[in-house]
C-alpha positions in Angstrom: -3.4 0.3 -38.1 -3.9 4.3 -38.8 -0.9 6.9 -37.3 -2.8 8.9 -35.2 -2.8 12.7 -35.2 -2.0 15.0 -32.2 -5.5 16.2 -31.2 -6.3 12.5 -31.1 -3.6 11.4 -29.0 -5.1 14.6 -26.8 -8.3 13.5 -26.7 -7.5 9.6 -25.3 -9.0 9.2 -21.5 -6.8 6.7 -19.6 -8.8 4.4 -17.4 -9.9 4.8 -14.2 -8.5 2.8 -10.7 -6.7 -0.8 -11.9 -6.9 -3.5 -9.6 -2.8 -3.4 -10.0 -3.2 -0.7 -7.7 -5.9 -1.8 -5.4 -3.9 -4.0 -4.5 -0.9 -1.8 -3.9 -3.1 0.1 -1.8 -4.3 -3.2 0.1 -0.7 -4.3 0.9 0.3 -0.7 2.2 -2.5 -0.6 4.6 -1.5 -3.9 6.0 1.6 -3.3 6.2 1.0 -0.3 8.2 -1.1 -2.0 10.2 1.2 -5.0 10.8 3.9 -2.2 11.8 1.4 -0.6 14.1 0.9 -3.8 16.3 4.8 -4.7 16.3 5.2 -1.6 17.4 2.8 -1.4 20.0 3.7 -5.3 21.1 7.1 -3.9 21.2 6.0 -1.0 23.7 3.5 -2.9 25.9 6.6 -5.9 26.7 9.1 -2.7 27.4 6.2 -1.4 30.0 4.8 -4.6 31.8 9.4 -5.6 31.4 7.6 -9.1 30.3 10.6 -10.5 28.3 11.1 -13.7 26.2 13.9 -15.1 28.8 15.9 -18.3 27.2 
């Protein structure tokens, strides 16, 4: 293994999108979305006063 000089170094291209974070991006979306419809389950029940009674 060679020790690499600094215009080297400069010249290495990192990749591009990982699938590490595809699939952060994947989970944030559904979780967003998951928030969304809890949300607006939440909001519907408070309107139509349709509560879970034990």
């Amino acid at each position: 293994m060679s020790i690499l000089d600094n215009n080297t170094l400069k010249a290495i291209k990192g990749g591009t999108i990982s699938s590490t974070m595809l699939n952060a991006v994947s989970r944030l979306i559904t979780t967003i979305l998951e928030l969304g419809r809890s949300i607006g389950s939440s909001l519907y029940r408070y309107r139509k006063k349709d509560y879970c009674q034990p």
